[in-house]
C-alpha positions in Angstrom: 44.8 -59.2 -10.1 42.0 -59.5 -12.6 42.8 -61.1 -15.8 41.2 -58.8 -19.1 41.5 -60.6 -22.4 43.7 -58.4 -25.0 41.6 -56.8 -27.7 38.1 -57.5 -25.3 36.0 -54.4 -26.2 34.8 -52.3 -22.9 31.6 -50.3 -23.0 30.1 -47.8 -20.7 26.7 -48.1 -21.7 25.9 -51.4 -23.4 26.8 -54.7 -21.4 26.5 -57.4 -24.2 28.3 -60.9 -24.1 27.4 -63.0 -27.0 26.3 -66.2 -25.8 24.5 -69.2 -26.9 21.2 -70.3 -25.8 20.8 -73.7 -24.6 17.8 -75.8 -23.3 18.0 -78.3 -20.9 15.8 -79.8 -18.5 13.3 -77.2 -18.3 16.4 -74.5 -17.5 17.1 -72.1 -19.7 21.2 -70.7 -20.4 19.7 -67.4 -21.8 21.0 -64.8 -24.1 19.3 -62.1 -21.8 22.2 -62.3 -19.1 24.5 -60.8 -21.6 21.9 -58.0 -23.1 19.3 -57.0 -20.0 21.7 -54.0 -19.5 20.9 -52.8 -22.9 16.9 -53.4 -22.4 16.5 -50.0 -21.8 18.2 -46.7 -23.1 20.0 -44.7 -21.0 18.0 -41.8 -19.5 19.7 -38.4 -20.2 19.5 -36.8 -17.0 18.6 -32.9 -17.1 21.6 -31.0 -16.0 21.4 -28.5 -13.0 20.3 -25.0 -13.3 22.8 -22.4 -12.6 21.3 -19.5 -11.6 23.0 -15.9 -10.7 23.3 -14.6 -7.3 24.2 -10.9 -6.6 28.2 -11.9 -6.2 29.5 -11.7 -9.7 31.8 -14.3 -9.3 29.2 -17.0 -7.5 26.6 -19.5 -9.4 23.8 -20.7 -7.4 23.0 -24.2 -8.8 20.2 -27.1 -7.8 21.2 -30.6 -6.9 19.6 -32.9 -9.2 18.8 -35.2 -6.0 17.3 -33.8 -3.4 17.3 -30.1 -4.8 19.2 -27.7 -2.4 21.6 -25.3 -3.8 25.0 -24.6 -3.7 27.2 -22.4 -4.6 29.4 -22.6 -7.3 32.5 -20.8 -9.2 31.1 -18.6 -12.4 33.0 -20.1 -15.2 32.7 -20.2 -18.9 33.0 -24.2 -19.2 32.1 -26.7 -16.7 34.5 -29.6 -16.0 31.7 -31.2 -14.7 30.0 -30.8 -18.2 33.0 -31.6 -20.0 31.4 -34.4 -22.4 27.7 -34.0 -21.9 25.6 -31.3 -21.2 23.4 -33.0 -19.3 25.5 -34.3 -16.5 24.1 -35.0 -13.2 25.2 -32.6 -10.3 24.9 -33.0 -6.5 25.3 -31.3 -3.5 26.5 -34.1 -1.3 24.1 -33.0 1.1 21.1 -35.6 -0.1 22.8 -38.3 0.9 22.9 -40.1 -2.9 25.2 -43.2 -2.5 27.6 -44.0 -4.8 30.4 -46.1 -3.4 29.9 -48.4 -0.7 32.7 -50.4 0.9 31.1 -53.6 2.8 33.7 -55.6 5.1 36.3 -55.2 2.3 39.9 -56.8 3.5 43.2 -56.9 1.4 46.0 -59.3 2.7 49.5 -59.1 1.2 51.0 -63.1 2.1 50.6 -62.8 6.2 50.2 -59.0 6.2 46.3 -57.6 6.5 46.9 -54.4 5.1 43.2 -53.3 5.1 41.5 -54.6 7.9 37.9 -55.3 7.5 36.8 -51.8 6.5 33.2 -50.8 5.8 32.5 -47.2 4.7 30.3 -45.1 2.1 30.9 -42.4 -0.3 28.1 -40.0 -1.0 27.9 -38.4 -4.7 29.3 -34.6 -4.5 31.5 -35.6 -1.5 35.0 -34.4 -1.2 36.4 -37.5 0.9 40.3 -36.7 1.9 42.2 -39.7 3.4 44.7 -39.2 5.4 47.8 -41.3 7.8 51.1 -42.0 8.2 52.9 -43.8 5.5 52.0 -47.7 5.4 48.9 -47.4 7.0 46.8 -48.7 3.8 46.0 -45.4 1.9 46.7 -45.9 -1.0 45.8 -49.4 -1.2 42.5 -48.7 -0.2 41.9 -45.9 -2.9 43.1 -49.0 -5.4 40.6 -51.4 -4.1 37.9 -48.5 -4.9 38.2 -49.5 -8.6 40.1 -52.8 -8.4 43.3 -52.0 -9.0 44.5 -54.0 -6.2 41.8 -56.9 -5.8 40.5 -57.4 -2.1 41.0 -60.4 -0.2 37.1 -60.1 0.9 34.9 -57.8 1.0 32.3 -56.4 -1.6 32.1 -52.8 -3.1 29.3 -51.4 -4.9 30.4 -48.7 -7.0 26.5 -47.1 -8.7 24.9 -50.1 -7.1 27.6 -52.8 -9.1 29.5 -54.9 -7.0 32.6 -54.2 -8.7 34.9 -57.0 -6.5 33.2 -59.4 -8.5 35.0 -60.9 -10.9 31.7 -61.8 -13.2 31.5 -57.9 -13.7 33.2 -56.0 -16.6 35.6 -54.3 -14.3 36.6 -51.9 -17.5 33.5 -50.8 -18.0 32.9 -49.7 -14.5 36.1 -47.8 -14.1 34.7 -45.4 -17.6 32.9 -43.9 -15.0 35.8 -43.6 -12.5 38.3 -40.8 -13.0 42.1 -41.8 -11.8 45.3 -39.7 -11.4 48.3 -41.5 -9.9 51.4 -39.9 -8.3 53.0 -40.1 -11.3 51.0 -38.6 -14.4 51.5 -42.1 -16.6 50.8 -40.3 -19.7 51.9 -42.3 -22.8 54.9 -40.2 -24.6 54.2 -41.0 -28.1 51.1 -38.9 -28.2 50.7 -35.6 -28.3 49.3 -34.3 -25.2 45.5 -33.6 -27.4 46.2 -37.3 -28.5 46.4 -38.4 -24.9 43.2 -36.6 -23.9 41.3 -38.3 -26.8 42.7 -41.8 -26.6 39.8 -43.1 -24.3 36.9 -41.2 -25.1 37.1 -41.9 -28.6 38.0 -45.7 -28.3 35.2 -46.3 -25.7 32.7 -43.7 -28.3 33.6 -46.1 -31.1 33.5 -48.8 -28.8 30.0 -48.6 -27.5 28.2 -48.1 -31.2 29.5 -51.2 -32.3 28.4 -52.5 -29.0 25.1 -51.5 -29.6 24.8 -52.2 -33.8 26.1 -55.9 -32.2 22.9 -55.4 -29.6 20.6 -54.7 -32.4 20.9 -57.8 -34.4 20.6 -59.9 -31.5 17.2 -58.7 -30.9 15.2 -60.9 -33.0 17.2 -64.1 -31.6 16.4 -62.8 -28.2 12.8 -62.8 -28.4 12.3 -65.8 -30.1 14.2 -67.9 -27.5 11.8 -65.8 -25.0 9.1 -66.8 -26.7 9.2 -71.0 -26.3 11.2 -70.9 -23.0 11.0 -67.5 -21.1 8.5 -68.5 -18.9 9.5 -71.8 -17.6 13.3 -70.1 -17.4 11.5 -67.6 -15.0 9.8 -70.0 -13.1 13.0 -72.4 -12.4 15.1 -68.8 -11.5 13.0 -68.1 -8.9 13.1 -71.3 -6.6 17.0 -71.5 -7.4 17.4 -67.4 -5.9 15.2 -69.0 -2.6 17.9 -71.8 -2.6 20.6 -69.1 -2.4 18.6 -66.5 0.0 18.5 -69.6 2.9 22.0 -70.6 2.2 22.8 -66.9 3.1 21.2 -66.5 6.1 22.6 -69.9 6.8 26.5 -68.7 6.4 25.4 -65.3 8.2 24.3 -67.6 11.2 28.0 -69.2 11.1 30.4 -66.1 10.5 28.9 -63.7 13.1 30.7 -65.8 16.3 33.5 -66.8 14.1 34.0 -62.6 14.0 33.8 -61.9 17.5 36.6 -65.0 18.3 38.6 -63.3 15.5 38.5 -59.8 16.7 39.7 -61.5 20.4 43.0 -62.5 18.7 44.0 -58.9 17.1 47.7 -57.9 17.7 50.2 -55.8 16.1 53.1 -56.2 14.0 56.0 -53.9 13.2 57.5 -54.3 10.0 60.3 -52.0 8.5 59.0 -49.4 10.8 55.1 -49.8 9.9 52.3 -50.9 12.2 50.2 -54.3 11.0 47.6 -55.4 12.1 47.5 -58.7 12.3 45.1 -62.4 13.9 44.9 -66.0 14.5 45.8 -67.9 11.0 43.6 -70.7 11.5 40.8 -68.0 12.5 41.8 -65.8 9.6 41.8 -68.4 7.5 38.3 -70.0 8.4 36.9 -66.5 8.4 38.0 -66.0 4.6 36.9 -69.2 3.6 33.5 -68.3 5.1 32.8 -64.7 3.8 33.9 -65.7 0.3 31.4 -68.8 0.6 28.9 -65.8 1.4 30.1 -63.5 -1.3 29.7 -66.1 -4.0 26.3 -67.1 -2.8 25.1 -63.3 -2.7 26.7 -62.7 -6.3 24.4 -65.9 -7.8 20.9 -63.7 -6.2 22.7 -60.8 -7.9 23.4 -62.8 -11.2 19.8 -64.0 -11.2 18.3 -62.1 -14.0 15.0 -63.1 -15.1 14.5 -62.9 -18.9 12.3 -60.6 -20.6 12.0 -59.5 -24.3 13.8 -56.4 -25.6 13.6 -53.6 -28.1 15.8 -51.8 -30.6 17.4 -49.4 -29.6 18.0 -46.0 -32.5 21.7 -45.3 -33.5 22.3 -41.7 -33.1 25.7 -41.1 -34.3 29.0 -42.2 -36.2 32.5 -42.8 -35.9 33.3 -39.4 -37.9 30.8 -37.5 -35.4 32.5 -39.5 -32.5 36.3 -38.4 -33.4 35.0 -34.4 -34.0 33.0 -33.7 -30.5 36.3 -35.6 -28.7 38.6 -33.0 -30.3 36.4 -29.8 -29.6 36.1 -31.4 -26.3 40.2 -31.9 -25.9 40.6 -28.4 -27.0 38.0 -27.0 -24.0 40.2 -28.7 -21.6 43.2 -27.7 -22.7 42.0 -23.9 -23.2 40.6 -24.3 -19.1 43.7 -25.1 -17.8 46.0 -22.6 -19.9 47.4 -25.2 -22.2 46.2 -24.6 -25.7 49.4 -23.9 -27.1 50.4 -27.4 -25.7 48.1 -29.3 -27.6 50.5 -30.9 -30.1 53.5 -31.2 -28.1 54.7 -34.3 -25.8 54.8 -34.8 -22.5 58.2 -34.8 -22.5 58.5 -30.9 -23.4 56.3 -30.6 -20.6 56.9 -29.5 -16.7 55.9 -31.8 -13.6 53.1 -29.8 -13.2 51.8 -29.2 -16.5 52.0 -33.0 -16.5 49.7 -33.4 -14.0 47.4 -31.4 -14.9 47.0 -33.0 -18.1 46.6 -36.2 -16.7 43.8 -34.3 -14.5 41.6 -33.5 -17.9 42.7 -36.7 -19.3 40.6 -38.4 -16.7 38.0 -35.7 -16.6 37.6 -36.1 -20.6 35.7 -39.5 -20.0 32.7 -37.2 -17.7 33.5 -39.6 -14.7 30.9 -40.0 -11.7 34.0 -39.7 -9.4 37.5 -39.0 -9.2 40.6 -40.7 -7.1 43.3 -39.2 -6.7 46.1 -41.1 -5.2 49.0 -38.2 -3.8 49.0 -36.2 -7.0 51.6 -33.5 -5.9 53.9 -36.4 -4.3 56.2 -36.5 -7.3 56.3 -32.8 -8.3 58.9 -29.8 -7.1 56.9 -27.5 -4.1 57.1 -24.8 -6.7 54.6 -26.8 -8.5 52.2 -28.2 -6.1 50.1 -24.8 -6.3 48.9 -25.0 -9.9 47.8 -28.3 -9.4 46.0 -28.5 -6.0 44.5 -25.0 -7.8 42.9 -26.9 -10.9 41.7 -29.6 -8.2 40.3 -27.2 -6.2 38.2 -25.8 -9.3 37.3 -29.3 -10.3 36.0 -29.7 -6.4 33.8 -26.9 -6.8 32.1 -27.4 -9.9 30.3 -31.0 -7.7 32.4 -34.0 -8.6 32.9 -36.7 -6.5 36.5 -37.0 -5.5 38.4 -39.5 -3.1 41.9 -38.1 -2.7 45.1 -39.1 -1.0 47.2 -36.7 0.1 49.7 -35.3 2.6 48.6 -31.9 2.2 47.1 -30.8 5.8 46.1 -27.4 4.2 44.9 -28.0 1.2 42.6 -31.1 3.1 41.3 -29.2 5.4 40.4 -26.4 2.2 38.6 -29.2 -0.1 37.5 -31.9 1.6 34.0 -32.4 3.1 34.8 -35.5 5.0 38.4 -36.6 6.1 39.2 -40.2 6.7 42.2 -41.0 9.2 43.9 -44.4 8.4 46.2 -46.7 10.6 46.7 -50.1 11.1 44.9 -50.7 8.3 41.6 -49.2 9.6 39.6 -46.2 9.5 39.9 -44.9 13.1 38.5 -41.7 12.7 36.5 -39.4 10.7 34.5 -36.0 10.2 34.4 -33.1 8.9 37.1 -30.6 8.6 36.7 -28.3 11.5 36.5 -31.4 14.0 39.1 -33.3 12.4 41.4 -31.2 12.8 39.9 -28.8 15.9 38.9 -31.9 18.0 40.2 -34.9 17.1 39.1 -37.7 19.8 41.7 -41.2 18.5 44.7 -41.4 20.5 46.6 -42.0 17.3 44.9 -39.2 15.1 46.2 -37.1 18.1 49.7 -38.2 17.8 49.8 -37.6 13.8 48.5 -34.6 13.8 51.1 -33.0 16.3 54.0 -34.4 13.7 52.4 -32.8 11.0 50.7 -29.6 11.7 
């Protein structure tokens, strides 16, 4: 697992790491790696257009992307615009990537639990993953915001490779809802208090973030000024250095993969189904791609200095705390919890736990949302309300990847279902030929248990 430092502070918007600047031999260790995030302010991207159809209950809104509409539930508050009124929607017809998965393994000791997986996720998507316990599920929705660090692999989550430990994994997963099986709400807040803990932390957060930003300015620019230039120049021949070391280490791994593949067998274990290969083979092919990863990352890392601008700060800690609190009390009045507000979760039910955990994530506006079997741990009596509020959140355009072991309520939501075993992703498509059609012996077998 990643190490975070106690106390760090995590930013959405601002990416500033306070570092020296040191010349040497014409090379330059520049203050702009920790501030060319922060060169330019963050666009506020116009929200979608909902516009009225002749069905009373039906919005007709305009993907921001490729701009097709869809259609959409008629309701007085958007989760989607929980936090900002501007937030970007999608159809998840555009084909607008957001996640992409690249070769991404996950070995636990001699078991490859996820077995060299490649796959992407398309914004306003409804991906539903489905299998038989063991076969790397939930492991694989970890990985999607590093929860579980892959083996190898890389995944670029809004065009971040997230699997590298150089990036601020905290600050990507702000933009990543997560609800577990178990609603991990902390029981000596208030629910309200819950709801706010994040958004108001991270607000706070990111202006001192960018007041730190600011002052550094001035430094920035002058240390641009006597060596920018010659910093430039030296980047450039170093990032050919590391584009013919990659094709170099391609060259290598692609018959190292094929006489890999050769060796594939299975393993039983406690009644599961591993995959599993050659050790020596495995072994060398790890050593390889993370030779190749590393290389990659030092082309990604290779930012060219530039000079920067202030930036205006448009609001305060006191303005902060009051839009997170008329924000917490709009969640809590959508899903028929206002008189909840200042109670714990322990007076709560299963599912009213849930579903507080459900705006909790939805409080911090996040560009997609995982949800990893959220009606595993509650009675059946209480699965409805919750797979309900999902459903609502599905509708308004977010993103969602979602475990589950509800056939039904898959088949309802999703846009795309994902069949797992052994590790892999042996088949997918959309709902009607998922279920209607399926072609894997395996999916075939699973789905005759289960419907």
């Amino acid at each position: 697992m990643r190490k975070v430092t106690n106390g760090q502070e995590e930013f959405a918007d601002f990416n500033l790491t306070e570092q020296t600047s040191v010349a040497k031999d014409g090379e330059l260790c520049d203050l702009q790696a920790g501030v060319a995030d922060c060169d330019e302010e963050s666009p506020s991207d116009s929200a979608a257009s909902a516009k009225k159809s002749d069905k009373a209950d039906t919005n007709v809104s305009e993907c921001e992307s490729c701009g097709e509409t869809y259609a959409d539930e008629d309701t007085d508050f958007s989760f989607r615009t929980a936090v900002s009124e501007n937030a970007e929607e999608s159809c998840g017809a555009c084909g607008t990537e957001l996640i992409r998965i690249r070769n991404m393994t996950k070995k636990f000791g001699d078991l490859l639990v996820l077995d060299d997986i490649s796959e992407t996720i398309y914004e306003g998507e409804k991906v539903v993953v489905i299998g038989p316990s063991g076969s790397g599920k939930s492991t694989f929705l970890h990985c999607l915001n590093c929860l579980e660090d892959p083996t190898a692999g890389n995944i670029f989550f809004d065009g971040v490779d997230i699997a590298d430990f150089k990036v601020n994994i905290n600050e990507q997963r702000q933009k990543m809802g997560m609800v577990f099986q178990h609603f991990n709400l902390f029981d000596n807040m208030t629910v309200k208090k819950n709801i706010m803990l994040a958004p108001v932390h991270i607000g706070i957060s990111n202006l001192r973030k960018l007041k730190r930003r600011n002052a550094l300015v001035p430094l920035n620019n002058f240390i641009y000024k006597f060596f920018g230039e010659s910093h430039n120049r030296a980047l450039e021949k170093k990032v050919k250095l590391y584009k013919n070391k990659v094709d170099k280490l391609k060259s290598e791994l692609e018959p190292l993969l094929l006489e890999w593949e050769s060796t594939k067998g299975i393993k039983e274990v406690a009644g599961k189904s591993f995959a599993v290969y050659d050790k020596k083979l495995t072994a060398k092919k790890l050593r390889l791609t993370d030779r190749l990863e590393k290389t990659e990352r030092k082309i990604d890392h290779a930012a060219p200095m530039s000079t920067l601008e202030k930036l205006p700060v448009e609001t305060s800690a006191k303005r902060i705390k009051q839009e997170v609190s008329a924000l917490a009390d709009r969640l809590l009045a959508r899903i028929g919890l206002s008189d909840k507000a200042d109670v714990y979760p322990s007076n709560l039910s299963g599912g009213q736990k849930q579903r507080v955990a459900i705006v909790r994530a939805l409080a911090m506006n996040p560009k997609v949302m995982l949800f990893d079997e959220p009606t595993s741990a509650l009675d059946p009596e209480m699965v409805g309300e919750v797979l309900d509020l999902i459903k609502q959140v599905a509708n308004e355009g977010m993103t969602m990847v979602i475990v589950t072991h509800e056939m039904a309520f898959a088949r309802e939501v999703g846009t795309r279902i994902l069949f797992m075993a052994q590790g892999k992703i042996l088949e997918q498509g959309t709902p009607d030929e998922f279920f209607d059609s399926p072609k894997h012996p395996r999916l075939k077998e699973f789905l005759k248990k289960v419907l």
